[in-house]
C-alpha positions in Angstrom: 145.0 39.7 -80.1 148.0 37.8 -80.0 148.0 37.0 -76.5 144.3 35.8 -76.7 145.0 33.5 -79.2 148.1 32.3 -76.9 145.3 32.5 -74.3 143.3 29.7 -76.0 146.1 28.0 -77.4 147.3 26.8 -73.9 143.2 26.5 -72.7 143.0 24.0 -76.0 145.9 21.9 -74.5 144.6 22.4 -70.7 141.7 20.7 -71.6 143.1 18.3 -74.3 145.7 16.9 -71.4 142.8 16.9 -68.9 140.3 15.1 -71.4 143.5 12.8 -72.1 144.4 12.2 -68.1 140.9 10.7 -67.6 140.9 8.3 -70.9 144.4 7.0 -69.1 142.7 6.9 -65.7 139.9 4.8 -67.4 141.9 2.7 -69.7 144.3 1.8 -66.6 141.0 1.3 -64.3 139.7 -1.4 -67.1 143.0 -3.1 -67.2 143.2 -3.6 -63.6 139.7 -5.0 -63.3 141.0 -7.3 -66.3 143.9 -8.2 -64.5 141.9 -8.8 -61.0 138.8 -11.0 -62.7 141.8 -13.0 -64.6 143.2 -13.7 -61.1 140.3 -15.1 -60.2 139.5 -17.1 -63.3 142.9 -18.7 -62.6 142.2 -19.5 -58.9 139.0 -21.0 -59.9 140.7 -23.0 -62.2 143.3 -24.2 -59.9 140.6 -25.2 -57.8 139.0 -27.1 -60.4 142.0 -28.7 -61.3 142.4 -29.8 -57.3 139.3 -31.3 -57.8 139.8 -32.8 -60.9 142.7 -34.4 -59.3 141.1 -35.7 -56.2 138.2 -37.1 -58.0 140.4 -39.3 -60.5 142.4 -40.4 -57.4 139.2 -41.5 -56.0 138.0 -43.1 -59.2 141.3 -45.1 -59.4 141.2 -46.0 -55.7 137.6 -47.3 -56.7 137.9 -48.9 -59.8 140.8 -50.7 -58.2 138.8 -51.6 -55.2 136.5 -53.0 -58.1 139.1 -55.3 -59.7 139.8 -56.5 -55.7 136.4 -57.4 -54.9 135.5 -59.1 -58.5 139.1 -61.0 -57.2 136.7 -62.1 -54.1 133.1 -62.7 -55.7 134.3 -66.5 -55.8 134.3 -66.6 -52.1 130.6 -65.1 -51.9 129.4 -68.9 -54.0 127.2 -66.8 -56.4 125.3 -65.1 -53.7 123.6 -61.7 -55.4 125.3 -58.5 -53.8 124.8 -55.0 -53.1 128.2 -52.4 -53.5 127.9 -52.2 -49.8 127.6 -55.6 -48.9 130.9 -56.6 -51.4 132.6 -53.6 -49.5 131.9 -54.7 -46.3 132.6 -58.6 -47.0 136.1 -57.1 -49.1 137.2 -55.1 -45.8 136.6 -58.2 -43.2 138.0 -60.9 -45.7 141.4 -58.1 -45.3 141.2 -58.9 -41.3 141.0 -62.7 -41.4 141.6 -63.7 -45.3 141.6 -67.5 -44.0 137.9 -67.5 -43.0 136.4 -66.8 -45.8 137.6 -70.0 -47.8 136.9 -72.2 -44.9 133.3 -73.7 -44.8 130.9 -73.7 -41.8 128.3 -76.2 -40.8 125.8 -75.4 -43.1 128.3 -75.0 -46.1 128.1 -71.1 -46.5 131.5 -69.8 -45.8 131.5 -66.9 -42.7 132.3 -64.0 -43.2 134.9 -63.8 -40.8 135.6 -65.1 -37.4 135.2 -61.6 -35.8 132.2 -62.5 -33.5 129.1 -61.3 -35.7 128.0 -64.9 -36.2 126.2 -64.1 -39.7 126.8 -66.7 -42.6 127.2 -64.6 -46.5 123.4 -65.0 -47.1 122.6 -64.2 -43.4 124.8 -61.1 -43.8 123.2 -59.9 -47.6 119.8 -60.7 -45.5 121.1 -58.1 -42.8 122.7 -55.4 -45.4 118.9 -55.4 -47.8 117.1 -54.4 -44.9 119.6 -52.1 -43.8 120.0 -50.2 -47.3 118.4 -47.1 -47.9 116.4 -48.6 -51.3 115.2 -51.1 -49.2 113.2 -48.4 -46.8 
């Protein structure tokens, strides 16, 4: 009898070190899926903060394209204007800054004296039909 009992005895802890094994297997399983899916939460939010990041840059390199053309609305004599027009007008009055405070013929400062031959209204004429809103 005393061997049987022995006999269960080590079957008990057989299967209580067995039953324990998997729980540790498990338990070690979850933690690495908890480790790999916070990997990825933390890539994702490095690439959110890259895009964060490029997007403010973008917004400052705007906004302070903004304050440069508002600085060349003067030259434009109260002609209305589209963002693309003021772009354009802001990027050619960078290659000849001369030309658009010196008056044609007809009064209407040119845009610039790179060969287009378009006066300011004859240029916002040119950029309305050419906008997508326009079509």
């Amino acid at each position: 009898m005393a061997a049987e009992e022995v006999l269960q005895g080590a079957d008990h802890y057989k299967s209580e070190i067995e039953r324990l094994t998997r729980e540790l297997s498990e338990t070690t399983h979850e933690k690495i899926q908890a480790a790999e899916y916070g990997l990825v939460v933390l890539e994702e939010k490095l690439t959110l903060k890259q895009q964060y990041d490029e997007l403010e840059a973008e917004y400052d390199g705007l906004k302070q394209e903004l304050e440069q053309l508002k600085e060349v609305r003067p030259c434009l004599h109260a002609v209305p204007t589209t963002a693309w027009t003021l772009r354009y007008l802001w990027r050619k009055e960078e290659e000849n800054p001369v030309a658009c405070l010196m008056p044609s013929k007809s009064g209407v400062a040119p845009v610039s004296s790179s060969g287009l031959g378009l006066s300011i209204p004859e240029l916002f004429i040119a950029a309305d039909r050419a906008s997508p809103s326009s079509m």
